[in-house]
Backbone bond lengths (Angstrom), bond angles and torsions (degrees), N, CA, C in turn:
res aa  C-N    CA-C-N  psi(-1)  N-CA   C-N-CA  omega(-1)  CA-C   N-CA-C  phi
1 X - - - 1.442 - - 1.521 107.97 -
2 X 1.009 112.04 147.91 2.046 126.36 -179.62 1.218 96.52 -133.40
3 X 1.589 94.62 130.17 1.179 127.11 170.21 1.856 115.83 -128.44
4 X 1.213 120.48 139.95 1.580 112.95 156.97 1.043 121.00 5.87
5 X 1.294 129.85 91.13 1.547 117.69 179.73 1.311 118.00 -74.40
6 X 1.614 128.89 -17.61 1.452 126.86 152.99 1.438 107.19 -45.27
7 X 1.344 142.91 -66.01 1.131 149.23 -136.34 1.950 86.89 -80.54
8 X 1.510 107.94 -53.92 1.193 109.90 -174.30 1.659 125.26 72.90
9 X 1.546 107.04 40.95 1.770 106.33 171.96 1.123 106.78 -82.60
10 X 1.455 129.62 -80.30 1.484 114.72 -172.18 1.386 118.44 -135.99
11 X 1.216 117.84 136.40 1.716 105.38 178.14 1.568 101.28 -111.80
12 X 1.670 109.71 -169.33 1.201 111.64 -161.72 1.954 93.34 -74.43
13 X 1.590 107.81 169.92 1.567 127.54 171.86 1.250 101.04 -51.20
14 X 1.398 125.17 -57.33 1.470 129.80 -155.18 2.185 92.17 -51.14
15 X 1.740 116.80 -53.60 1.392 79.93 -175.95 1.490 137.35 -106.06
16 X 1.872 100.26 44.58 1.728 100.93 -166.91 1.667 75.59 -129.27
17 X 1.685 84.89 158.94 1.558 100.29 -173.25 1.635 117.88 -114.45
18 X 0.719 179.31 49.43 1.222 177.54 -8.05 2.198 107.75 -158.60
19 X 1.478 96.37 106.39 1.150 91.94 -162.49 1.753 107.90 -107.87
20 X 1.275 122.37 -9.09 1.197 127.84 149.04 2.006 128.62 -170.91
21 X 0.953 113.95 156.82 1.361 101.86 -157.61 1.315 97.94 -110.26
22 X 1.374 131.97 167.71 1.810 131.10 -165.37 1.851 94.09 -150.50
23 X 1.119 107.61 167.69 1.920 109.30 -166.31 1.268 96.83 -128.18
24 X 1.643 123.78 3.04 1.475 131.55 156.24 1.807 115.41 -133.79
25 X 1.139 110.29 149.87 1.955 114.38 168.40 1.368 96.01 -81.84
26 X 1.015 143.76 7.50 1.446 120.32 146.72 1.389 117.74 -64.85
27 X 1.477 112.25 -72.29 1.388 117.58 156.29 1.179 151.26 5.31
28 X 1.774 96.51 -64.96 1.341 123.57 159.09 1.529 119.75 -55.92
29 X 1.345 121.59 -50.91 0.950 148.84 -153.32 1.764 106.51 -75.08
30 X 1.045 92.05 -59.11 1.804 122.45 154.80 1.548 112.19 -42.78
31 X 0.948 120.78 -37.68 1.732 115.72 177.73 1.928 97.65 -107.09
32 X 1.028 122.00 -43.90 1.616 101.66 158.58 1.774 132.07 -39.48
33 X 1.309 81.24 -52.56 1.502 93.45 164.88 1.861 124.57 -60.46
34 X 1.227 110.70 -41.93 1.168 105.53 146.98 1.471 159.65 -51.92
35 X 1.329 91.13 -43.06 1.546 102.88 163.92 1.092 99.31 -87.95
36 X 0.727 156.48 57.77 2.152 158.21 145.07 1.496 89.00 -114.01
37 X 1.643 123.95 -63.34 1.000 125.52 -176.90 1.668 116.01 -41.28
38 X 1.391 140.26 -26.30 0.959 139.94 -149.46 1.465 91.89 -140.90
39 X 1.401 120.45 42.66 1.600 144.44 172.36 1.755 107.99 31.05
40 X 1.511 104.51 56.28 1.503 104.67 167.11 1.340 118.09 -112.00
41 X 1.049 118.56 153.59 1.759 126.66 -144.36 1.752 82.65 -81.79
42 X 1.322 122.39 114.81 1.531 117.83 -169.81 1.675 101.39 -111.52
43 X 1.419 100.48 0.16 1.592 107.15 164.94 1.521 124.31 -47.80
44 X 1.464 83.22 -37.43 1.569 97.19 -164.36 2.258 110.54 -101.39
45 X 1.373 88.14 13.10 1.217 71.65 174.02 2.152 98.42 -123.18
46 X 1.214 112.08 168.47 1.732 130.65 179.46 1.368 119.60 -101.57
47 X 0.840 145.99 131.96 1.461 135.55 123.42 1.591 142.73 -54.34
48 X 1.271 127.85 88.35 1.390 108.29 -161.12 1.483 116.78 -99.28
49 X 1.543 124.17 131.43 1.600 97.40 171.08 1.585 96.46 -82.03
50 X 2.093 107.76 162.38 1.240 114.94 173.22 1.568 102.80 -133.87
51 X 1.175 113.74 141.66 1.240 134.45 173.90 1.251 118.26 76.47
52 X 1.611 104.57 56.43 1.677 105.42 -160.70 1.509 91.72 -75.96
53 X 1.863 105.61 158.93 1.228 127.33 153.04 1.628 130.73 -147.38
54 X 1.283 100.43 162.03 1.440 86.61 -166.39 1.255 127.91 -97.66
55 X 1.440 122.40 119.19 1.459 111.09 166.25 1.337 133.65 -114.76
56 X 1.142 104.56 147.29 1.689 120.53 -175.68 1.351 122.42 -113.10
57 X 1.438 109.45 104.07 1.437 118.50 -153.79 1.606 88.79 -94.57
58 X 1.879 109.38 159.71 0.990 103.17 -171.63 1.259 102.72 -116.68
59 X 1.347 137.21 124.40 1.498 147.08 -148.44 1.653 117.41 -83.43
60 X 1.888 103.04 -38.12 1.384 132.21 -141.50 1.180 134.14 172.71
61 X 1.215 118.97 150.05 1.784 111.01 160.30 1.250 130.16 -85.36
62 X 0.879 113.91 143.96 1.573 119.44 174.85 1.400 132.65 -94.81
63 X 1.430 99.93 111.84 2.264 97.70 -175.99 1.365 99.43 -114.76
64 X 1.449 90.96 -162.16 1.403 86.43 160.90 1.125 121.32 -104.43
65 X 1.258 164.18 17.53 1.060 153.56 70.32 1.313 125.67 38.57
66 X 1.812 114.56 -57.17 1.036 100.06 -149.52 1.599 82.08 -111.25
67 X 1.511 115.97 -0.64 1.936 98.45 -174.27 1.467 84.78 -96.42
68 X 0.877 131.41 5.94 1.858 125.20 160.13 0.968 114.95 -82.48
69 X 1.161 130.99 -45.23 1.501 143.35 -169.85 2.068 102.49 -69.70
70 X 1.246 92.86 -60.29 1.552 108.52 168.53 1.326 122.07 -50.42
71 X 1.089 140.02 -48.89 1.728 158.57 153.23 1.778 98.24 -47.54
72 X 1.099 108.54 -43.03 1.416 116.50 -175.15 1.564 103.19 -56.36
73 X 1.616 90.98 -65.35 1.880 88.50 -166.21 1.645 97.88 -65.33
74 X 1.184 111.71 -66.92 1.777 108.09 -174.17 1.782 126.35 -29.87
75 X 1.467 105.26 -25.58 1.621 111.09 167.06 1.884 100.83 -101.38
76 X 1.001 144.90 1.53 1.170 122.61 174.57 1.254 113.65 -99.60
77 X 1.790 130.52 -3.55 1.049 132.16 176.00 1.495 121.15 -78.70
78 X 1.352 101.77 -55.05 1.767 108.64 175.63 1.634 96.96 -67.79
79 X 1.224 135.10 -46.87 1.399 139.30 -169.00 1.592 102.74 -49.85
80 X 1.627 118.11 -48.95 1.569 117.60 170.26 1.870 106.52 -48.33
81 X 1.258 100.22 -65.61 1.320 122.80 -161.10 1.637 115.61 -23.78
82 X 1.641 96.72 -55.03 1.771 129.02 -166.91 1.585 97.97 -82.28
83 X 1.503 119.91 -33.43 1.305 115.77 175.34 1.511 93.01 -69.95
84 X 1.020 130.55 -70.77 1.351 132.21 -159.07 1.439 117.46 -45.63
85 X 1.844 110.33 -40.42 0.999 90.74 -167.61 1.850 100.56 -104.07
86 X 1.359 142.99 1.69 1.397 146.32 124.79 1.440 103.57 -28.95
87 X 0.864 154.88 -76.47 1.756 166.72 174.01 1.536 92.69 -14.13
88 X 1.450 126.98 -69.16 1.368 135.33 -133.58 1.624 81.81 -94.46
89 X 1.330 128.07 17.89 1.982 116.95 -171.41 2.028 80.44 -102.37
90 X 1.380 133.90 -39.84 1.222 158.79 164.93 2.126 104.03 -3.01
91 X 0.654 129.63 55.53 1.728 137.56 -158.89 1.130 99.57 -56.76
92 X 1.599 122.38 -50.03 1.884 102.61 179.06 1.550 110.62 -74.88
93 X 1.379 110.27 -43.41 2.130 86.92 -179.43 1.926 92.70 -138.90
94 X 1.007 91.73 82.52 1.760 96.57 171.02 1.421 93.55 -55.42
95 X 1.265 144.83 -56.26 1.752 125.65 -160.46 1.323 116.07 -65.26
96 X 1.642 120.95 -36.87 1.111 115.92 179.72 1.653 107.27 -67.24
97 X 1.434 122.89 -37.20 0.966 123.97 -167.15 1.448 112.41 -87.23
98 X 0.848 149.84 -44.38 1.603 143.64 154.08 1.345 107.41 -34.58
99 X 1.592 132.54 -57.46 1.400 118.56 -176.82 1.557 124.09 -61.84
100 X 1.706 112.13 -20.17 1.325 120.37 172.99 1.784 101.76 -82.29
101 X 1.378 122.46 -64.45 1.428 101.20 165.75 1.076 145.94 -29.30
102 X 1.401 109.55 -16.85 1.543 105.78 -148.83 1.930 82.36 -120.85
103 X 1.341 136.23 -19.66 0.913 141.61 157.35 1.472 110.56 -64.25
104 X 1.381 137.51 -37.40 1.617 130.51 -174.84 1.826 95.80 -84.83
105 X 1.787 102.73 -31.43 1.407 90.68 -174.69 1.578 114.36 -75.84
106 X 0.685 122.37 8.44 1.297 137.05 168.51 1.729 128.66 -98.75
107 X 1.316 112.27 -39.96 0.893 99.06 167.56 1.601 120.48 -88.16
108 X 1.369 112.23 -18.23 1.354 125.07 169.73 1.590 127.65 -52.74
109 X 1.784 104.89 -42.90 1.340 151.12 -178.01 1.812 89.47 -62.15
110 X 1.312 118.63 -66.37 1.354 137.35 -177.13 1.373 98.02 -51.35
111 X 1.061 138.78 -84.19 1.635 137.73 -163.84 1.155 100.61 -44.94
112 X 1.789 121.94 -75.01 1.192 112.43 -176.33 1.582 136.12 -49.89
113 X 1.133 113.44 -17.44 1.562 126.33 160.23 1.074 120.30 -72.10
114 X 1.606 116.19 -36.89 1.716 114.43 172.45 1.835 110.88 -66.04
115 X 1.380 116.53 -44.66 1.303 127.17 -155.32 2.207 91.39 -78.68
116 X 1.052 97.13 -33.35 1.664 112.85 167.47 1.634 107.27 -54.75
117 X 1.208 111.53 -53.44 1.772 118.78 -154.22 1.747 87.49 -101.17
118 X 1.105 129.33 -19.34 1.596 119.62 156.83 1.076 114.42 -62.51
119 X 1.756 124.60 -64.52 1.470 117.45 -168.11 1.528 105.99 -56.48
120 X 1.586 130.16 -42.96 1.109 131.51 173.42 1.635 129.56 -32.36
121 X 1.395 101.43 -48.11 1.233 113.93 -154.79 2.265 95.96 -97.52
122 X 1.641 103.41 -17.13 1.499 106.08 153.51 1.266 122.71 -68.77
123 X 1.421 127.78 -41.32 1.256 117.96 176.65 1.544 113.42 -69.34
124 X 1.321 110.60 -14.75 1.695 81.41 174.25 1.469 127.42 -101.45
125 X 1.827 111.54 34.41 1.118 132.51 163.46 1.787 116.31 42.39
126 X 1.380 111.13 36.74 1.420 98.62 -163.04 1.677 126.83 98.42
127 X 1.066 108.65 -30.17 1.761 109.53 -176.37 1.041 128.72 -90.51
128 X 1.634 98.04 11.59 2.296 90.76 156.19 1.276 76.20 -154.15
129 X 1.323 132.66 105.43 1.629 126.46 133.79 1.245 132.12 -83.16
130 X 0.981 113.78 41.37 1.102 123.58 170.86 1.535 128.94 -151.46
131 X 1.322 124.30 134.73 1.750 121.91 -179.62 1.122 130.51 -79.45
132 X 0.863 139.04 108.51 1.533 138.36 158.17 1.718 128.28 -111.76
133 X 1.272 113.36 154.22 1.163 128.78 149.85 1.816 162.20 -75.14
134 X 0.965 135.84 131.84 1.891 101.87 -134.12 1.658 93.32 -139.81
135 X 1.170 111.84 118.90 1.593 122.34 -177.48 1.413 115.23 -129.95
136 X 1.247 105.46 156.06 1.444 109.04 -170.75 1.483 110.63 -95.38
137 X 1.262 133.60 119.00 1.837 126.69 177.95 1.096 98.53 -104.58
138 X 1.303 130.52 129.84 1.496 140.50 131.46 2.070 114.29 -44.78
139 X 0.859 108.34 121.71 1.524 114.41 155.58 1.511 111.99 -32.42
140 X 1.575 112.03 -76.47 1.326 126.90 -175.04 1.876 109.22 -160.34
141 X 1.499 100.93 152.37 1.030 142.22 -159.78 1.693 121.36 -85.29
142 X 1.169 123.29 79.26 1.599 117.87 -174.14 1.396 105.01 -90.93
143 X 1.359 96.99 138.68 1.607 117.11 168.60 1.577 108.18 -83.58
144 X 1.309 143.87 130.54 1.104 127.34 173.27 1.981 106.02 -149.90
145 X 1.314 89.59 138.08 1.525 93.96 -163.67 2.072 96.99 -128.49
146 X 1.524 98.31 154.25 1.271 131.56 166.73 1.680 99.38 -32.76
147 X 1.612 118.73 95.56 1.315 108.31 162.85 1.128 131.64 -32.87
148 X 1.429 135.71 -40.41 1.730 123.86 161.36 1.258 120.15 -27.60
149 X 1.204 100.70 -52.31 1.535 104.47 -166.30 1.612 129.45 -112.66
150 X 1.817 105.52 17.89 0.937 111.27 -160.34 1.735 112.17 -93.03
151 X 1.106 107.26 -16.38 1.664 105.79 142.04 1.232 143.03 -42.62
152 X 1.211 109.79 -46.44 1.730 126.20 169.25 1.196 102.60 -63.10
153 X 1.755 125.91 -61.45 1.369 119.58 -178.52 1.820 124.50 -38.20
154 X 1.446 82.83 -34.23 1.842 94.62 -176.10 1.101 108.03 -89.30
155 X 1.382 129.68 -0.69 1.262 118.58 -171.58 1.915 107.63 -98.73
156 X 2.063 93.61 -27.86 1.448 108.03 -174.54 1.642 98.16 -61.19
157 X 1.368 108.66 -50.04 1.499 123.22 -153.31 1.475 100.28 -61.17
158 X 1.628 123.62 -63.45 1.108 119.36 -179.04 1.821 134.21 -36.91
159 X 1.928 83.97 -5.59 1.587 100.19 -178.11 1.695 106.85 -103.09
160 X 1.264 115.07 6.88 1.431 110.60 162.42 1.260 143.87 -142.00
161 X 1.903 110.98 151.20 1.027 128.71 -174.57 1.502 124.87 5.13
162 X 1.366 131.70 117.41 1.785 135.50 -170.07 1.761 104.29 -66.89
163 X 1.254 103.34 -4.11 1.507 104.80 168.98 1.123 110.23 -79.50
164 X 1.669 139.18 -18.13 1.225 132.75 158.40 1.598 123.56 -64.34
165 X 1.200 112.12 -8.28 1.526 115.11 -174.05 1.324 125.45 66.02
166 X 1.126 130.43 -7.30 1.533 132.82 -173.42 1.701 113.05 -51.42
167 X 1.068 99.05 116.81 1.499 125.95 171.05 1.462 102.62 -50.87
């Protein structure tokens, strides 16, 4: 990808080099931070994750119980919200009236989210009882900077602390 080379966000792979790789984004993050510290143009350098994959951790089980409960909270939030903020349009006492809106919108918000996260959790007849959550991990972490200058970068880095991890 090309971008502004004044501005300098990212150009294509072919001209940045990969100047060391880290097995956490802290890490990474930690030697970016460094070379800024030691006034290097950090515009021009990336972080990449490589070899992402996906995992989907499994949180819980799922009853019904809990896709009611779940439907519950997920409609009682916006349901407050729209009461609350319908309430405050109210010209003789917007306060009284937003806090009563925003109390029906909520509990209103709540039912309809439960009766939502029921039918939901019927159609899937059994075939995921259970919840989880699903994120993407990179393996590991390359630093890769603007070939011009990607000597200097290696030259800063090689000057810091093994608590940065740099490969």
């Amino acid at each position: 990808m090309r971008v502004d080379t004044s501005g300098g966000i990212a150009q294509s792979a072919s001209q940045r080099r990969t100047i060391a790789s880290f097995t956490s984004y802290r890490d990474a993050e930690h030697a970016v931070d460094y070379l800024s510290d030691n006034k290097f143009p950090v515009e021009r350098t990336a972080i990449i994750g490589v070899d992402v994959r996906m995992v989907e951790q499994v949180v819980g089980r799922m009853n019904w119980g809990r896709a009611l409960l779940n439907g519950a909270m997920s409609g009682a939030i916006p349901g407050l919200l729209f009461g609350w903020i319908f309430g405050l349009f109210d010209l003789i006492n917007p306060l009284v009236a937003a806090f009563t809106l925003a109390l029906y919108g909520l509990v209103f918000g709540a039912l309809i989210g439960a009766v939502i996260g029921a039918i939901f959790y019927a159609l899937q007849r059994g075939r995921r009882d259970f919840s989880s959550v699903t994120m993407m991990v990179p393996s590991r972490y390359d630093l890769v900077v603007d070939n011009e200058i990607a000597d200097e970068a290696q030259r800063l880095l090689s000057g810091m602390t093994p608590a940065g991890g740099a490969a």
